[in-house]
C-alpha positions in Angstrom: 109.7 84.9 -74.0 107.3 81.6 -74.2 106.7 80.0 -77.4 102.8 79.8 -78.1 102.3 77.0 -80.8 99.2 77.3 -82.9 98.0 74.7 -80.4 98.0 76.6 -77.8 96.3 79.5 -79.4 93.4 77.3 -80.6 93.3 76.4 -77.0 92.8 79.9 -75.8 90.5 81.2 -78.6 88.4 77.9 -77.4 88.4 78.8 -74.4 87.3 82.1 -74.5 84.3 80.7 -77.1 83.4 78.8 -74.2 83.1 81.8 -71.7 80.7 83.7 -74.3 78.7 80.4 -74.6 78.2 80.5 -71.2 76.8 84.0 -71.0 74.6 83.3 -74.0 72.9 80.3 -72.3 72.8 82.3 -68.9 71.0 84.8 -71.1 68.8 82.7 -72.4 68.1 80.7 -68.6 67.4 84.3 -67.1 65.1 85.6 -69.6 62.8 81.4 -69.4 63.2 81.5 -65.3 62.0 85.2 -65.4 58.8 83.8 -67.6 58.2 80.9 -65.3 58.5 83.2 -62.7 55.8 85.9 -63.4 53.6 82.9 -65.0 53.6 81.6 -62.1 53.0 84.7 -60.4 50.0 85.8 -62.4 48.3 82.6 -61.9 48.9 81.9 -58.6 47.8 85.3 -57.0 43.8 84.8 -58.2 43.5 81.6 -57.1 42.8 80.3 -53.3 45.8 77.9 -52.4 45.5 75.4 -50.2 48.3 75.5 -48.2 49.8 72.4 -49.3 49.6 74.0 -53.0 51.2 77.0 -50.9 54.2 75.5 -49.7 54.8 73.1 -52.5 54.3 76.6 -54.7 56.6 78.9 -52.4 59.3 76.4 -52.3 59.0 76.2 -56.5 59.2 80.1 -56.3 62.1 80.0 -54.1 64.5 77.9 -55.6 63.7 79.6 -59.4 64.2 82.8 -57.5 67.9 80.7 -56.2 68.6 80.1 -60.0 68.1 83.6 -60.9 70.8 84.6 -58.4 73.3 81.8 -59.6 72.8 83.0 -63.3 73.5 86.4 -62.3 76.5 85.1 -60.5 77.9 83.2 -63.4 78.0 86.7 -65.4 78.7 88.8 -62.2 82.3 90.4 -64.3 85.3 89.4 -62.5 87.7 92.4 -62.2 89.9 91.5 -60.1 90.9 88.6 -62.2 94.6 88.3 -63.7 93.8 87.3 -67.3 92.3 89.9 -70.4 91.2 93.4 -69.7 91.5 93.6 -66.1 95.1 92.6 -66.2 95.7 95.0 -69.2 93.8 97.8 -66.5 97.1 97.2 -64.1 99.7 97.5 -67.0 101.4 100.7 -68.3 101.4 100.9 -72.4 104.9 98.8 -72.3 103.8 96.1 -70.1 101.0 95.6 -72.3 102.9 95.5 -75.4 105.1 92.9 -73.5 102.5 90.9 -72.2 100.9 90.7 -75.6 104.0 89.9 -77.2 105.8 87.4 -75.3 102.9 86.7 -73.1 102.3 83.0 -71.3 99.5 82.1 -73.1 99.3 78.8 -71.0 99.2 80.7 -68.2 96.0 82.6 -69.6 94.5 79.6 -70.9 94.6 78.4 -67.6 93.3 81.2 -65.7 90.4 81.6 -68.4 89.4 78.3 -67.6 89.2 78.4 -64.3 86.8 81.4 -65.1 85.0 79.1 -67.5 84.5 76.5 -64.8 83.2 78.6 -62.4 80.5 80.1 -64.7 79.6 76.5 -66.2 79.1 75.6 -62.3 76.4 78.3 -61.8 74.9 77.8 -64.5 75.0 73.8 -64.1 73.6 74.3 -60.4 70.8 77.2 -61.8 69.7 74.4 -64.6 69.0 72.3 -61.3 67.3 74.4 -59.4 65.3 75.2 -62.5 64.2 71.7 -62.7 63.5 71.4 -59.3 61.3 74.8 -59.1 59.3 73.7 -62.4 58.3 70.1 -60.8 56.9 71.7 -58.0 55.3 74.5 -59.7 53.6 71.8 -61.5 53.1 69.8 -58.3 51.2 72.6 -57.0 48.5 73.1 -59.6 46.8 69.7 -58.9 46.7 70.9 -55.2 45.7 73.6 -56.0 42.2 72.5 -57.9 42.1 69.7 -54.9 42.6 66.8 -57.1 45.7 65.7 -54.8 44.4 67.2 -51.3 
């Protein structure tokens, strides 16, 4: 049985905190890339593009549509993982109970951040794309009316 100081539980209870900050923000990044998106969209399909405003525009598109896929990624569930519920899915009723018990907390603090990492390194990567999609989106609307053709 492994000792797990209240140090070690404040570490795990921050750690999960973490994980359902993550899926708030990737909520949040979903539903503004979504908006860009069919803004974007709207606009764009009455207008005549030039085809530098086309490219510069498509590119834009493509790398917000990128970002939607990492956010998705980021909050894709993991059940294969060895930490939480899909562990407890494996386990009969006494494993559980021992698990809970007497537990290695470190071990699951670990393995939770790991998770945490991963999703912060979507979401991280999505935030640049983001940034990179919105510049040229905005790049494309002077093309567009001709005033940097």
């Amino acid at each position: 049985m492994t000792t797990n100081g209240p140090n070690l539980t404040a570490a795990h209870t921050e750690v999960k905190a973490e994980i359902a900050r993550t899926d708030s923000k990737t909520a949040l990044l979903l539903a503004f890339v979504g908006a860009v998106l069919a803004c974007a969209w709207s606009i764009a399909r009455d207008l005549p593009l030039s085809p530098p405003a086309y490219v510069t525009g498509g590119v834009g598109v493509a790398l917000l549509v990128a970002a939607a896929g990492l956010l998705l990624r980021s909050t894709r569930p993991n059940l294969k993982g060895r930490h939480g519920f899909p562990l407890w899915a494996t386990l009969t009723a006494e494993e559980i109970t021992a698990t809970v018990n007497g537990g290695d907390l470190a071990a699951d603090v670990a393995g939770l951040s790991r998770l945490a990492v991963a999703k912060f390194t979507c979401v991280r990567r999505a935030i640049d794309l983001t940034c990179a999609g919105g510049v040229l989106l905005i790049l494309a609307a002077p093309l567009t009316a001709g005033g940097a053709a």
